[in-house]
C-alpha positions in Angstrom: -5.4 50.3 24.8 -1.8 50.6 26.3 0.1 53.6 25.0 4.5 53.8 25.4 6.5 56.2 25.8 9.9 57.1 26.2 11.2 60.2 28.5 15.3 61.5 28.5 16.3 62.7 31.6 19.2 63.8 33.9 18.0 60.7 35.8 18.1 58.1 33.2 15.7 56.8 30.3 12.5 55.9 31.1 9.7 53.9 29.9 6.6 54.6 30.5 3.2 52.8 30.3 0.0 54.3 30.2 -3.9 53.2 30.0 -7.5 54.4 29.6 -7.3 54.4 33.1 -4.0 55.8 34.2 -0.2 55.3 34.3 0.7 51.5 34.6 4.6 51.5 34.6 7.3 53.9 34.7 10.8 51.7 34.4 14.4 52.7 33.9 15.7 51.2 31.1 19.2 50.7 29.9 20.9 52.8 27.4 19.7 56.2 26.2 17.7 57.3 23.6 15.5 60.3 23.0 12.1 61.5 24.2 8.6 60.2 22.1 6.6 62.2 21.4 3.3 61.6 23.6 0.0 60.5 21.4 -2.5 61.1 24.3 -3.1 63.9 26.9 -2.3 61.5 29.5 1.1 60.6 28.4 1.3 64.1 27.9 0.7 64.8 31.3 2.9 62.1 32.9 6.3 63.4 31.0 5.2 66.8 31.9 5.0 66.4 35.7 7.9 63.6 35.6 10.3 66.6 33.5 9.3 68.7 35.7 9.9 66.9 39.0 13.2 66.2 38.0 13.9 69.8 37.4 12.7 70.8 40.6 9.7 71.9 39.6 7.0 70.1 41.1 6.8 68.1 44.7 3.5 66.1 43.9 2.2 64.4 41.0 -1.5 64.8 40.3 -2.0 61.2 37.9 -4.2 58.6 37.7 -3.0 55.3 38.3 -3.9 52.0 37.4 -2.9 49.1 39.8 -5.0 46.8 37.8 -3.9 42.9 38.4 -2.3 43.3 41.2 -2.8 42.5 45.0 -4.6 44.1 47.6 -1.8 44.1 49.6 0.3 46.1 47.4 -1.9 48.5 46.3 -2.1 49.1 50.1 1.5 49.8 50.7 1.5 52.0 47.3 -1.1 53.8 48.7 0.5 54.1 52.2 4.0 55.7 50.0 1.8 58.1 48.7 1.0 59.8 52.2 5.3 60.0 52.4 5.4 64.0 51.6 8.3 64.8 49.1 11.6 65.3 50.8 10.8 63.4 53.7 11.6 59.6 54.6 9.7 56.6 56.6 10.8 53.5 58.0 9.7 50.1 56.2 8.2 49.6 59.4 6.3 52.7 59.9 4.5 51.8 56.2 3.6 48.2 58.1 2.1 49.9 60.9 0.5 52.5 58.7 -1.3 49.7 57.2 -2.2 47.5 60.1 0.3 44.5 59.7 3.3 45.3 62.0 4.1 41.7 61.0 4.5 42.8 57.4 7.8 44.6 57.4 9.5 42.2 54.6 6.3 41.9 52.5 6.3 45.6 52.3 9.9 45.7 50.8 8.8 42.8 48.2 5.6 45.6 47.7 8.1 48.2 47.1 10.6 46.3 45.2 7.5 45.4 42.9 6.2 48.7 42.5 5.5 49.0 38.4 5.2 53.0 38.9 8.9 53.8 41.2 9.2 57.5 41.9 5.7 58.8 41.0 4.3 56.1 43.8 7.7 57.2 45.8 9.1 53.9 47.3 12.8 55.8 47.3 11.3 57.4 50.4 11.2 54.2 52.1 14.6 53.4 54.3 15.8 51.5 57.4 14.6 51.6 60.6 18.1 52.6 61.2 18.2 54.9 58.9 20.5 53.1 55.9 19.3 53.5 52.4 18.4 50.1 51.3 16.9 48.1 48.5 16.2 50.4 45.4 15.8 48.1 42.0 17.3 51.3 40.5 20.2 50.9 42.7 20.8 52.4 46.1 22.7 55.9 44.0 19.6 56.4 42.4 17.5 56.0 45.5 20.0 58.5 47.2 19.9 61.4 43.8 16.3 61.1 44.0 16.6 61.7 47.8 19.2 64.5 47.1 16.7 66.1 44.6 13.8 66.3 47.2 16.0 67.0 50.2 20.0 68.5 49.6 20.3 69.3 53.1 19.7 66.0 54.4 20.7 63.7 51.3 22.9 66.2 49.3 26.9 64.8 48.9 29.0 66.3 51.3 31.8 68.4 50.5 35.8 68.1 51.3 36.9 70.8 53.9 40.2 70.5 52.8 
């Protein structure tokens, strides 16, 4: 049985899916709205460690998830974003290599573009080769405020000198 919740943040409003087994889904949705309040301890959990990541309270989130349906492949890559520590970045191509297909660069953006569970399984951590901030289906401000969060010094807006 699938359980939904919704969760207000600085960062948007989010939906959030959870099973028997673990979370399924955590989308940005349009509009705002307020915070449900969680039935199960799961859900429970998940909008705890999601409020409190956004706070800058917690660098890892301890979850089960459940990649049920979906390919092999993917939950590969998703695996291979969880080794990216928080406040650190990797190359598309460093998450093909990690997983043994250096042929795989674009299939791993379609993996991360299809991730159902964005920031807790943290494709934002994925960039260029180059460096560039690219394809975030949040948009590529969101990829760079979740970046800020983790990392100010390297992803934080600049200032004006004069």
């Amino acid at each position: 049985m699938l359980e939904i919740a919704h969760l207000s943040t600085d960062f948007g409003f989010f939906e959030i899916v959870v099973s028997s087994k673990g979370i399924q889904r955590l989308q940005r949705i349009a509009g705002d709205g307020q915070s449900t309040t969680p039935k199960s301890d799961l859900m429970k959990e998940v909008m705890q460690q999601l409020t409190d990541y956004f706070s800058s309270k917690r660098r890892e989130f301890d979850l089960p998830l459940d990649w049920e349906g979906t390919s092999d492949f993917y939950q590969r890559v998703w695996q291979a974003l969880l080794n990216v520590p928080y406040g650190h970045t990797t190359s598309y191509s460093a998450i093909a290599q990690e997983i043994g297909d250096l042929n795989a660069v674009r299939a791993v953006g379609l993996a991360n573009k299809n991730n159902p569970i964005a920031i807790v399984v943290p494709c934002h951590r994925i960039i260029a080769k180059n460096g560039d901030l690219q394809g975030y289906f949040y948009g590529l401000d969101m990829k760079r405020r979740l970046l800020a969060l983790e990392n100010p010094m390297s992803f934080g807006e600049q200032g004006s000198l004069f």
